[in-house]
N, CA, C and O atoms as CSV, one atom per row, in Angstrom:
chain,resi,resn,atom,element,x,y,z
A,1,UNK,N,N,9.245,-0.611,-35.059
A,1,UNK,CA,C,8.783,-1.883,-34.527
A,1,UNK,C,C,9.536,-3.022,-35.221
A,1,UNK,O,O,9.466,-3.251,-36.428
A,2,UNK,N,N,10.183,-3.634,-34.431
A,2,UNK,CA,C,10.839,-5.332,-35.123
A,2,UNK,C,C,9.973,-6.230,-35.566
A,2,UNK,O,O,8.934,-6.314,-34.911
A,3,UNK,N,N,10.059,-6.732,-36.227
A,3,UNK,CA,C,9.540,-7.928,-37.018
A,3,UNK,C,C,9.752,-9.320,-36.221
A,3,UNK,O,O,10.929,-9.610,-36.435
A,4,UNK,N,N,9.232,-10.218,-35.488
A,4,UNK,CA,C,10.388,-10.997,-35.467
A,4,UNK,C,C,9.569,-12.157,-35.639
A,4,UNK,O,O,8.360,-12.168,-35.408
A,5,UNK,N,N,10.488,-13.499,-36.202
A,5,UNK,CA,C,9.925,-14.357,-37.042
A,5,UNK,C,C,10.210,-15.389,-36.129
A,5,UNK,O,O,11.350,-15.239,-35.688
A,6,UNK,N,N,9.473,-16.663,-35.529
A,6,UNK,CA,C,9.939,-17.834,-35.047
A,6,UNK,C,C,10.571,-18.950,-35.467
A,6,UNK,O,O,9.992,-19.957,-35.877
A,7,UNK,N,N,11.953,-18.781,-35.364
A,7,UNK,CA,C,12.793,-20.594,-35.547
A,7,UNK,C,C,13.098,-21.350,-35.048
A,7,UNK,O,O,14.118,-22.033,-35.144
A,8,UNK,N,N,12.320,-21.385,-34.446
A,8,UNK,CA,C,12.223,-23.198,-33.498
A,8,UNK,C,C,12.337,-23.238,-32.287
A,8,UNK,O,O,13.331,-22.745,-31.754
A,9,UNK,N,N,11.318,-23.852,-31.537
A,9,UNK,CA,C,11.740,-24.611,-29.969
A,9,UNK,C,C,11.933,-22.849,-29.440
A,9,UNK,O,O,13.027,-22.533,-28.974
A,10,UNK,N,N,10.877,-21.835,-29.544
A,10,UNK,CA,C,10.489,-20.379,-29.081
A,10,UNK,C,C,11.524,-19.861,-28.860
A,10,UNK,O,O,11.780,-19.464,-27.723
A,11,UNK,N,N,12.411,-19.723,-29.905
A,11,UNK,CA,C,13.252,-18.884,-30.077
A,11,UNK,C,C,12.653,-17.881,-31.690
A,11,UNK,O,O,12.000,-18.320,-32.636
A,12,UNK,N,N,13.214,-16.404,-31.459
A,12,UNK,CA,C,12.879,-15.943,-32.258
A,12,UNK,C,C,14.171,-14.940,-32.616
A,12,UNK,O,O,15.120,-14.843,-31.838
A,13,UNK,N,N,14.099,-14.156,-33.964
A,13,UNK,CA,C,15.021,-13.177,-34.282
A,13,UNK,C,C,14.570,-11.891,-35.357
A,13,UNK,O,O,13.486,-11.903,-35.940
A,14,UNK,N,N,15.224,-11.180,-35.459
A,14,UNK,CA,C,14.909,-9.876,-35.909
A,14,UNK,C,C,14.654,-10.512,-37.592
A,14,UNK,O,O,15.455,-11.260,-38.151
A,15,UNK,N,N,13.546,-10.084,-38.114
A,15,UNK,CA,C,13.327,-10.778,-39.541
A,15,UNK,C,C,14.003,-9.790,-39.950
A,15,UNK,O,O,14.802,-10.228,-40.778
A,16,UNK,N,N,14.187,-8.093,-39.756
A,16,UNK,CA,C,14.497,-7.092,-40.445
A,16,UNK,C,C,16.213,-7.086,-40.627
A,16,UNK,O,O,16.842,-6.511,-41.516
A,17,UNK,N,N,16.672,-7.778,-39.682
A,17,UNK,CA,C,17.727,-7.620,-39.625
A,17,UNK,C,C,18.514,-9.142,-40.519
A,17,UNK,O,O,19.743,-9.218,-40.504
A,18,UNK,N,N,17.867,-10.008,-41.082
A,18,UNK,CA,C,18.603,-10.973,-42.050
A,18,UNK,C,C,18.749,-10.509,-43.408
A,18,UNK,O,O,18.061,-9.841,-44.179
A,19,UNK,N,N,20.359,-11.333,-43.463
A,19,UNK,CA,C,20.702,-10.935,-44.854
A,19,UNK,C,C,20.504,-12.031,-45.979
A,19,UNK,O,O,20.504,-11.957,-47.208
A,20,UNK,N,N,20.314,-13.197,-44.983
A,20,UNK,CA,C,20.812,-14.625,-46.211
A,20,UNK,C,C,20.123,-15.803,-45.296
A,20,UNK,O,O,20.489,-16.130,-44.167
A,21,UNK,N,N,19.190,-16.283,-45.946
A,21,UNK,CA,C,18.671,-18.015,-45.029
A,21,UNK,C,C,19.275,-19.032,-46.066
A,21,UNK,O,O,18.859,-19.325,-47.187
A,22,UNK,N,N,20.273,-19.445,-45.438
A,22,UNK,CA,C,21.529,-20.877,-46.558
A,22,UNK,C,C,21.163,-22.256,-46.079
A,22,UNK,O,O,20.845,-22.550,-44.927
A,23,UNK,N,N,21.254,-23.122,-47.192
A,23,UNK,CA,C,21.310,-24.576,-46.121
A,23,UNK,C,C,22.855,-24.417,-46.070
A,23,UNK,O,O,23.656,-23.710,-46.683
A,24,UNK,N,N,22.973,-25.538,-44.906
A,24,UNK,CA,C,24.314,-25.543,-44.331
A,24,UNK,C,C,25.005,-26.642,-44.913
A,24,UNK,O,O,26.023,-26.991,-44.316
A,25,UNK,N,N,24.638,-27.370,-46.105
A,25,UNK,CA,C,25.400,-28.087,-46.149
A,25,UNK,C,C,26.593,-27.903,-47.404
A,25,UNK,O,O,27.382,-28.833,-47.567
A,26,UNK,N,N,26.687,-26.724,-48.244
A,26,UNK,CA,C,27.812,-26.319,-48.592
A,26,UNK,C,C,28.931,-26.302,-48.250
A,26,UNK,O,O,28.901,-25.573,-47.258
A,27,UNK,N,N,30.424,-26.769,-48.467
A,27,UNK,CA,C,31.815,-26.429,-48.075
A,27,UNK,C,C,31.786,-25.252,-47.792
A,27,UNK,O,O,32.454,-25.254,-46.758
A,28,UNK,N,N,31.393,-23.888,-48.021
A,28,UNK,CA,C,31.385,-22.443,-48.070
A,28,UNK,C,C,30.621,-21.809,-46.460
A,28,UNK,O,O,30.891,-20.963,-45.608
A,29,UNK,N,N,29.571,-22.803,-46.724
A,29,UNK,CA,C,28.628,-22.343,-45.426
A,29,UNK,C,C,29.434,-22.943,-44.090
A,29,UNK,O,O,29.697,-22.337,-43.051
A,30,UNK,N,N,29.761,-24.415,-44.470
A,30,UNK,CA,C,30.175,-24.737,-43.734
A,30,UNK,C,C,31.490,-24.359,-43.047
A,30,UNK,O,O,31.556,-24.704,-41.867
A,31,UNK,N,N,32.439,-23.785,-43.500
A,31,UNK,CA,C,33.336,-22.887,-42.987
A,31,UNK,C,C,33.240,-21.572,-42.436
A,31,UNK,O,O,34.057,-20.983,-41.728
A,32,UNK,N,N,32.058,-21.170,-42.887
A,32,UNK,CA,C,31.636,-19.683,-42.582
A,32,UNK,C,C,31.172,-19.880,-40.716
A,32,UNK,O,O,31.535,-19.072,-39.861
A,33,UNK,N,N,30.244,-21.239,-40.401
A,33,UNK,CA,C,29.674,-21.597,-39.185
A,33,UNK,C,C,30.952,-22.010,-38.397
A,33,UNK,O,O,30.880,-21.864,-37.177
A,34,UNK,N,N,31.975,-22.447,-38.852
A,34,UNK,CA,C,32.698,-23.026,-38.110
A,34,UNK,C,C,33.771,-21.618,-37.852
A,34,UNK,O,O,33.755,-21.092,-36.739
A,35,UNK,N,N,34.445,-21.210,-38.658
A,35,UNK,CA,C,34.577,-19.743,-38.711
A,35,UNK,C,C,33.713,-18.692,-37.422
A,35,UNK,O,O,34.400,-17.955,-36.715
A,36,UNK,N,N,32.929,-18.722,-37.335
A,36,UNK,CA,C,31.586,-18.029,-36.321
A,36,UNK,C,C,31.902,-18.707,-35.215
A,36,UNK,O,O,31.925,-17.977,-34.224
A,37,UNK,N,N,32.144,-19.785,-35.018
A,37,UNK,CA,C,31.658,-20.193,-33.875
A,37,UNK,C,C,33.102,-19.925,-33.141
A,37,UNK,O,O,33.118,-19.279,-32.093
A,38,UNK,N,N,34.380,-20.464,-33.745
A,38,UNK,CA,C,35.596,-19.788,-33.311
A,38,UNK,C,C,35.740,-18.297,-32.694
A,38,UNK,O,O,36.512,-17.935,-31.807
A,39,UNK,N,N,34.818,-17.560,-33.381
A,39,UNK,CA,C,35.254,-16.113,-33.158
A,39,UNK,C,C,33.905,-15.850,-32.128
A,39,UNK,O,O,33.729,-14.638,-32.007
A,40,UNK,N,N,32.960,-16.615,-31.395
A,40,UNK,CA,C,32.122,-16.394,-31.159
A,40,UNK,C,C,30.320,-15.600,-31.557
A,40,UNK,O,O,29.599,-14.859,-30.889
A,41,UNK,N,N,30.184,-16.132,-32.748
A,41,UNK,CA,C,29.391,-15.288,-33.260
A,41,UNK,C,C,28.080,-16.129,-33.661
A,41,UNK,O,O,27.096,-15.496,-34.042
A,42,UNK,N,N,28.034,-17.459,-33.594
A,42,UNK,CA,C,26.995,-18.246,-33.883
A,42,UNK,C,C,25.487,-18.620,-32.709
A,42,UNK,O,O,25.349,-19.204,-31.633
A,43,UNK,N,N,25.209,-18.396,-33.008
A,43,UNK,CA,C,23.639,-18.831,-32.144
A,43,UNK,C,C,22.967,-20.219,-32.349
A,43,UNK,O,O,22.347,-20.499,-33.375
A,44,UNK,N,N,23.130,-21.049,-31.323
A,44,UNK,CA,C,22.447,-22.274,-32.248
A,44,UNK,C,C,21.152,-22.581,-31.355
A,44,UNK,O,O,21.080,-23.128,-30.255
A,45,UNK,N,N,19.931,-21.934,-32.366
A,45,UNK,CA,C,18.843,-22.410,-31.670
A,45,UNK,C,C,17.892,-23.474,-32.454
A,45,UNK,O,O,16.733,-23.375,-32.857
A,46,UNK,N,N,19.104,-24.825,-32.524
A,46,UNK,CA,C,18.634,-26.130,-32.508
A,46,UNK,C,C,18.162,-26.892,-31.446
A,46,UNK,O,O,17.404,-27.847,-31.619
A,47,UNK,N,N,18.519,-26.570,-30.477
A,47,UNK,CA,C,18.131,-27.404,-29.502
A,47,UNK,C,C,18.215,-28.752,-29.748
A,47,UNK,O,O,17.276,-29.548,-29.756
A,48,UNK,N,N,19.645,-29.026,-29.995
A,48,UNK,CA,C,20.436,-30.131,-30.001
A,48,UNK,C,C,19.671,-30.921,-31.948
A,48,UNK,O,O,20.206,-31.875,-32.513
A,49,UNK,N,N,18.899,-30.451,-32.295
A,49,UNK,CA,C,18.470,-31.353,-33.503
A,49,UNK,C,C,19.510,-30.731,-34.374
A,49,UNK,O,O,20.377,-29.967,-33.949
A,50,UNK,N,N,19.341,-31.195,-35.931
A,50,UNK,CA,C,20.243,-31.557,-36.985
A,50,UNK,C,C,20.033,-29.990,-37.128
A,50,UNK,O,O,19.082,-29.489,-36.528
A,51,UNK,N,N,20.855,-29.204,-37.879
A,51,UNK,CA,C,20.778,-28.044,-38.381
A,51,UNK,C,C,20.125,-27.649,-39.879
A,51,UNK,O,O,20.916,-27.117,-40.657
A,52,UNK,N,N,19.187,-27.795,-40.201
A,52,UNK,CA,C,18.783,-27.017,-41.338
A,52,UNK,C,C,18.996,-26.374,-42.023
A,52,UNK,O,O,19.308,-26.661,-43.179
A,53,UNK,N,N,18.881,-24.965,-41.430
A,53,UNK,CA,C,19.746,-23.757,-42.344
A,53,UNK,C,C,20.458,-22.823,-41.026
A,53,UNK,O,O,20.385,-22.956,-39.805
A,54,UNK,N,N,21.305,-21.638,-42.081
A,54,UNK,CA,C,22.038,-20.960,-41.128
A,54,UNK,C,C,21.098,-19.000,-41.541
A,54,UNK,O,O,20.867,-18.505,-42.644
A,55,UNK,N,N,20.884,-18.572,-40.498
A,55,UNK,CA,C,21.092,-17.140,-41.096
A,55,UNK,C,C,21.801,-16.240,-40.771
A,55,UNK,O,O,22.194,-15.918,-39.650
A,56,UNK,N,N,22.127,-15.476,-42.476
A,56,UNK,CA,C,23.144,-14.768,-41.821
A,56,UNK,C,C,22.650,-13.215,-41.598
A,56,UNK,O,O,22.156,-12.629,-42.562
A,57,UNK,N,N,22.776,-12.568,-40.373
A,57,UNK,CA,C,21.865,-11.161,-39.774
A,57,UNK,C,C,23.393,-10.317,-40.267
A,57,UNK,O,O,24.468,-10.649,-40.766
A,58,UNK,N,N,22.665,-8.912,-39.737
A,58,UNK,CA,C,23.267,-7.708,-40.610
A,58,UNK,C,C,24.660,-7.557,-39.627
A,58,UNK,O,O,25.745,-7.411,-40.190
A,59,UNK,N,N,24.595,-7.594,-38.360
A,59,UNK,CA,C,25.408,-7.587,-37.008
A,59,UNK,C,C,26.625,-8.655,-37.022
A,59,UNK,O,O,27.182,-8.918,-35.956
A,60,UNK,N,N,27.014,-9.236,-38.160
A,60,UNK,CA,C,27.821,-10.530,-38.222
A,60,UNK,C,C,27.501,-11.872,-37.362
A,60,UNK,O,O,28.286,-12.758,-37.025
A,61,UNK,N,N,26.368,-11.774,-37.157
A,61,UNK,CA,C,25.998,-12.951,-35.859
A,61,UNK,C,C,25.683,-14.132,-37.107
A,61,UNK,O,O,25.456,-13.985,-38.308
A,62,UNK,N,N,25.765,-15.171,-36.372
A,62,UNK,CA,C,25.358,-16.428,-37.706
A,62,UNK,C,C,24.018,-17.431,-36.606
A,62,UNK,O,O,24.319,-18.172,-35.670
A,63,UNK,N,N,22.759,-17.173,-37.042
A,63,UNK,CA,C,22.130,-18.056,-35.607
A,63,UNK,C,C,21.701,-19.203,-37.028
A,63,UNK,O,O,21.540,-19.003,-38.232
A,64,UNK,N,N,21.627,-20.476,-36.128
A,64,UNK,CA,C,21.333,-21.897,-36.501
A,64,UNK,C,C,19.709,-22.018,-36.333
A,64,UNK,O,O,19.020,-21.332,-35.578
A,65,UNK,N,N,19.381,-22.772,-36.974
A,65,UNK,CA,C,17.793,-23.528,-37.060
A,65,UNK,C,C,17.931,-24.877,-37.188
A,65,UNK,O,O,18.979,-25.522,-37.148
A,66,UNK,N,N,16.742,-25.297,-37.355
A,66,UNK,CA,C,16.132,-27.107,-37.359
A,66,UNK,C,C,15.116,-26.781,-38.237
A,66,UNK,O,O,14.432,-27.734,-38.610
A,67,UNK,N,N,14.826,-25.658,-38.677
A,67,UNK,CA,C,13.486,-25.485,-39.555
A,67,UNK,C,C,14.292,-25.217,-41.026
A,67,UNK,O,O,15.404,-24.689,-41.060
A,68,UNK,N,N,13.781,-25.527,-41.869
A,68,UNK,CA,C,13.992,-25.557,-43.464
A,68,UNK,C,C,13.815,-23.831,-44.091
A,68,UNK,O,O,12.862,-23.081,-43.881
A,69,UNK,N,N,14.934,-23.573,-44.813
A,69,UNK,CA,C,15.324,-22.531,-45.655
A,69,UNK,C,C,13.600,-21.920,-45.822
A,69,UNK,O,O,13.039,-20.857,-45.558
A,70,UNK,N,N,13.247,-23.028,-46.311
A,70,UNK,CA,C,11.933,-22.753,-47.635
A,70,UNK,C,C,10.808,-22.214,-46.105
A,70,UNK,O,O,9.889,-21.437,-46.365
A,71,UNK,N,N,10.945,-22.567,-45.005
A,71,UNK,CA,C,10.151,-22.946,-43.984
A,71,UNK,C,C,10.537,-21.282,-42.940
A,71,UNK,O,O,9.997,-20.681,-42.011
A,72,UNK,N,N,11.192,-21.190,-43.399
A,72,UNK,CA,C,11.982,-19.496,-42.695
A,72,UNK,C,C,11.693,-18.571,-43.394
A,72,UNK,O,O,11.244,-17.502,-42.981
A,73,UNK,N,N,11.965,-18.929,-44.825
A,73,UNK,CA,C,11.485,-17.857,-45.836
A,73,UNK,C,C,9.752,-17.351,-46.124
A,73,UNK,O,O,9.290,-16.398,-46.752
A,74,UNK,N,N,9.190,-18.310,-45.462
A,74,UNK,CA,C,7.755,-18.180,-45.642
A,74,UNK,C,C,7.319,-17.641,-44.690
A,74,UNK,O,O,6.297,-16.973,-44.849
A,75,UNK,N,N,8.004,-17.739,-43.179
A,75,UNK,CA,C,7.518,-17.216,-42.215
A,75,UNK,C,C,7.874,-15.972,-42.435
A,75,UNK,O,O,6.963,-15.179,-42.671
A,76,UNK,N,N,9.334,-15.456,-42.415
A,76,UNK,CA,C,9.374,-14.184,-43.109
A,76,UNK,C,C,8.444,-13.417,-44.142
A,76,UNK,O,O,7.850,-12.434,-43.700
A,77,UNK,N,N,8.299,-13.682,-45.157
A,77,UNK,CA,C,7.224,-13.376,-45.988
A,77,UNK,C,C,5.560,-13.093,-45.581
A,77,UNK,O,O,4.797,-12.149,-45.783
A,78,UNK,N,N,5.463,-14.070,-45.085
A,78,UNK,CA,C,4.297,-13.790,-44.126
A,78,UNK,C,C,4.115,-12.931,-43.177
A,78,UNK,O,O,2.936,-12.576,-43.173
A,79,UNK,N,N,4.810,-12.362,-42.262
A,79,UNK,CA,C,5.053,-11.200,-41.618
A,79,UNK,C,C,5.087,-10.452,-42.312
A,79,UNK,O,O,4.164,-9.676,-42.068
A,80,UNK,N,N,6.062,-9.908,-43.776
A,80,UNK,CA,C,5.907,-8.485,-44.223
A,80,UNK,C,C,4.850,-8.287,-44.843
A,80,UNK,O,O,4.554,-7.097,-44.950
A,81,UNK,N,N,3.674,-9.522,-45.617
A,81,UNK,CA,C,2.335,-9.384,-45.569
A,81,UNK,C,C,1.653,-9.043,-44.653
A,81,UNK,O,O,0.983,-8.113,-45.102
A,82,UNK,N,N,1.315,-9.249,-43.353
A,82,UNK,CA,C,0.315,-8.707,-43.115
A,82,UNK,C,C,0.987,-7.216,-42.308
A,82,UNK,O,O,0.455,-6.941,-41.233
A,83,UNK,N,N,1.648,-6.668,-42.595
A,83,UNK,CA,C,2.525,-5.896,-42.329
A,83,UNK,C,C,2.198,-4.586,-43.543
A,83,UNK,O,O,2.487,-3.393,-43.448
A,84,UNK,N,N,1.736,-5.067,-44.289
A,84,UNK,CA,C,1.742,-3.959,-45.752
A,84,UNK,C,C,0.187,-3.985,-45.614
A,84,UNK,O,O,-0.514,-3.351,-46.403
């Protein structure tokens, strides 16, 4: 059974399958998204707002948010609680 966690504007993604929730505003991250999006691999489910954080899933996909690192990580967490 997938896990899947909501990031914004009812989009959702595999919680099991993330490796890394980054803010994006690093030089590092920020090449990595721009990088992705060249090669086709980014998801942006901002729905046009500012980007928050990026995650990065196991599949090389890079999907975008509007919701906060700290704000992803909790929803995650919260799922593998009531999960155990």
């Amino acid at each position: 059974m997938h896990t899947l966690i909501h990031v914004g504007f009812g989009n959702m993604i595999n919680a099991d399958k993330i490796i890394a929730i980054l803010q994006p505003d690093s030089a590092p991250v920020k090449r990595m998204v721009q990088h992705g999006k060249e090669e086709g691999l980014v998801v942006d489910a901002t729905q046009g707002r500012k980007t928050k954080s990026v995650c990065l899933m196991e599949n090389n996909r890079i999907v975008l948010s509007a919701l906060t690192p700290e704000t992803l990580a909790s929803r995650t967490e919260a799922e593998n609680g009531e999960k155990a």
